[in-house]
C-alpha positions as CSV (number, residue, x, y, z in Angstrom):
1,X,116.4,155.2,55.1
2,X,117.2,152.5,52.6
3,X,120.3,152.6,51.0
4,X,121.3,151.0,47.6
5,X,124.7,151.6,46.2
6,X,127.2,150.4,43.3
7,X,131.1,150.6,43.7
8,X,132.7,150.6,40.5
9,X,136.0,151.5,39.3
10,X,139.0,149.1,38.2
11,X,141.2,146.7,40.0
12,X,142.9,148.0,42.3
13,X,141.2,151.6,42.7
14,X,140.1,150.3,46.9
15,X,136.7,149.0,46.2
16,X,137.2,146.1,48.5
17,X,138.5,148.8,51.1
18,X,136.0,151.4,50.5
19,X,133.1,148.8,50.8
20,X,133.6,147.5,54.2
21,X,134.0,151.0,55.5
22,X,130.8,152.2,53.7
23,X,129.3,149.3,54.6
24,X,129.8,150.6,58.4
25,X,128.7,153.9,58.0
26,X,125.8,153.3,56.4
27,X,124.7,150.1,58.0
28,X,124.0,148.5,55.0
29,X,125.8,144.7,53.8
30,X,128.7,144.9,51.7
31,X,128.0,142.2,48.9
32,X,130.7,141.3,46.9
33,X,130.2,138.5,43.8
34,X,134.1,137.2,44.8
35,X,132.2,137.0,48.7
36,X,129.0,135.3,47.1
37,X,131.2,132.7,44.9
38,X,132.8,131.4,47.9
39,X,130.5,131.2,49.9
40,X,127.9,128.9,47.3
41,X,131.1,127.0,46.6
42,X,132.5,126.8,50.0
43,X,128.5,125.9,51.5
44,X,128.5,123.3,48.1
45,X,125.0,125.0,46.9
46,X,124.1,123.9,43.4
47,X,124.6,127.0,41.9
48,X,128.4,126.7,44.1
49,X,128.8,123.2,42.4
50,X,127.9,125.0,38.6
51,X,130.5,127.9,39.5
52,X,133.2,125.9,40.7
53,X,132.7,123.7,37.5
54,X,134.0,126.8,35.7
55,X,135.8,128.1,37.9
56,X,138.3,125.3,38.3
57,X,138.6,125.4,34.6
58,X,139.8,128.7,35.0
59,X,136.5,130.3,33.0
60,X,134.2,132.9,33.7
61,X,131.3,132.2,35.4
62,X,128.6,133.1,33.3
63,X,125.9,135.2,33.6
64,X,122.9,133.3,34.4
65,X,124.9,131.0,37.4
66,X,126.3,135.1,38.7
67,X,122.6,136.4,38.5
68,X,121.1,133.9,40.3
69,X,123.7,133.6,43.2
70,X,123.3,138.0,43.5
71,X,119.4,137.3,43.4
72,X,119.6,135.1,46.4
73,X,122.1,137.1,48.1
74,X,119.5,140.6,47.6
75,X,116.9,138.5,48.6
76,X,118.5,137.7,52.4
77,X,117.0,139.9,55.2
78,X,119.9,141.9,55.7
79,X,119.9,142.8,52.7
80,X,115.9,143.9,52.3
81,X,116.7,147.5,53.8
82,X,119.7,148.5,51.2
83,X,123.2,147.1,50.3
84,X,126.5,148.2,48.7
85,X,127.2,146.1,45.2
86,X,131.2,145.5,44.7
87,X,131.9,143.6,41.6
88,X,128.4,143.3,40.5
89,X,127.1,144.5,37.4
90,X,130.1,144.0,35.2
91,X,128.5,143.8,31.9
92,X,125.4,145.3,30.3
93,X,123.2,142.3,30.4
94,X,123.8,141.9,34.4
95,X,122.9,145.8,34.3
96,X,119.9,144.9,32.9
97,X,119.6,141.6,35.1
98,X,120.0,144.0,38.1
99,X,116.9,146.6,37.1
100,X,114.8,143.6,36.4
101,X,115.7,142.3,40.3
102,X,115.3,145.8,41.9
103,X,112.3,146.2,40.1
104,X,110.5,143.0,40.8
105,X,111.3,144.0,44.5
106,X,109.6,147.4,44.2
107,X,113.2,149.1,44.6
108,X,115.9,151.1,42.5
109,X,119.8,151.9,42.9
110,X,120.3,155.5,44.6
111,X,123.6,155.8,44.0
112,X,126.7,154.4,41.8
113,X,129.9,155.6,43.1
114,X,132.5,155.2,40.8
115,X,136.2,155.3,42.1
116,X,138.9,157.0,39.8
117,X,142.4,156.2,39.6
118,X,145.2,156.6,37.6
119,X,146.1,153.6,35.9
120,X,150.5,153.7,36.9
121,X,149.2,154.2,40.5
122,X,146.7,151.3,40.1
123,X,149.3,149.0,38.9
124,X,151.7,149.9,41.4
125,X,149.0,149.0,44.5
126,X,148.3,145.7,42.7
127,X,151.8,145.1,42.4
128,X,153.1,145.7,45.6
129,X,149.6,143.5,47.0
130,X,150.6,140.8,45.0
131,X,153.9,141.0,46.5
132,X,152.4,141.1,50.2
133,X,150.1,138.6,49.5
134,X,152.5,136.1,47.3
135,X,150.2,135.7,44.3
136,X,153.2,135.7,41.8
137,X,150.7,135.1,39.0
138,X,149.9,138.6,39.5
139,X,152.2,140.1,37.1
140,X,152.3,143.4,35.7
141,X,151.6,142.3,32.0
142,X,148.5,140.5,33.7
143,X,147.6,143.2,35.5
144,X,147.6,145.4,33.0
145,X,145.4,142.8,30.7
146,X,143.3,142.9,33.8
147,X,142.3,146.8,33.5
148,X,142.1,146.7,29.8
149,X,139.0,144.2,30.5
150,X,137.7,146.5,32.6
151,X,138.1,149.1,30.3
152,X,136.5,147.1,27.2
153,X,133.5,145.8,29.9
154,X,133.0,147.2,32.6
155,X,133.8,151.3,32.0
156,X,131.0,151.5,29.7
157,X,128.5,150.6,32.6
158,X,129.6,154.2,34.1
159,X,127.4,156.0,31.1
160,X,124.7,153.6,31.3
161,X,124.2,155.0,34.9
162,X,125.5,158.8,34.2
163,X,122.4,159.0,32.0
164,X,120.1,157.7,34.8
165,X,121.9,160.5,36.9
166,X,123.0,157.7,39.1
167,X,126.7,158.0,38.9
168,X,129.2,159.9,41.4
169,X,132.6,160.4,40.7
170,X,135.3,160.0,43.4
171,X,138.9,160.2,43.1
172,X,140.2,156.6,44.8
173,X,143.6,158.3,45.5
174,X,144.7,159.2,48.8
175,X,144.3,158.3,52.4
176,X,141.9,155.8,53.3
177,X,139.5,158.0,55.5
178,X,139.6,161.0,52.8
179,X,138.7,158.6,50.2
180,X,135.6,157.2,52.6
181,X,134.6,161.4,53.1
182,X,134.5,162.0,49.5
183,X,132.0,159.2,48.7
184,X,129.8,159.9,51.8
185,X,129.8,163.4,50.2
186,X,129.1,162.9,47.1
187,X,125.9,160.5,48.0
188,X,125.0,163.2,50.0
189,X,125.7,161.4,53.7
């Protein structure tokens, strides 16, 4: 059974997490545009040239250089019998990118799992992460800036796909393993 999936939800809600342990259970690839950036820049693809361009000028990679990186990555045989989208759509044109994609394959998503968290908890994981990992750039003023873009961009995918009856919501908070039992719940797993 063919699995296609969205995590959504804010910095620091356990997407990253969540995905490699879904990815497990339901035997589907994890695909991550973060994943898919280094690996075209670190493999020195064309489109890894283009997004390095602007991403060494600290920039946002724009649309058409993301679509087409995702497109390929969809497109790889693992890939052909489901897969688990983290950080990919963020906007509404890649929504729209995306059904154009899924359609041309003779596919749709079955599920968008969004992950909920308070926003004081959230900044406190991505504090104490940026403490672990050393990123002192990660402060909690950018941090905060962080989740108000995901608010302002990204949020308002959620009722793009709660009006395609697509969209589960599943509080992020907790143990790990809970977490991982309430989304294989709520898709019905």
């Amino acid at each position: 059974m063919s699995t296609r999936i969205i995590l959504i939800g804010p910095p620091g809600a356990g997407k990253g997490t969540q995905a490699a342990r879904l990815s497990e259970a339901l035997d589907v690839p994890a695909i991550s545009t973060g994943d898919i950036f280094r690996a075209n820049v670190k493999g020195e693809t064309e489109l890894g040239k283009t997004a390095k361009r602007y991403m060494d000028a600290g920039e946002y990679v724009p649309d058409e250089v993301t679509n087409s990186m995702v497109a390929d990555r969809l497109s790889q045989e693992d890939a052909k019998g489901g897969f688990l989208l983290d950080g990919y759509p963020r906007t509404q044109a890649q929504v729209e990118e995306l059904d154009g994609m899924l359609e041309a394959a003779g596919h749709s998503l079955d599920h968008v799992v969004e992950l909920t968290a308070d926003v004081d908890e959230v900044v406190g994981r991505l504090l104490a992460r940026a403490s672990l990992q050393g990123r002192s750039d990660d402060t909690e003023d950018v941090i905060r800036h962080r989740l108000d873009v995901y608010a302002e961009q990204t949020q308002p995918l959620t009722e793009i796909y709660a009006q395609r009856g697509l969209l589960k919501q599943v509080d992020g908070l907790g143990e790990v393993e809970a977490i991982t039992g309430r989304i294989l719940e709520a898709i019905g797993r």
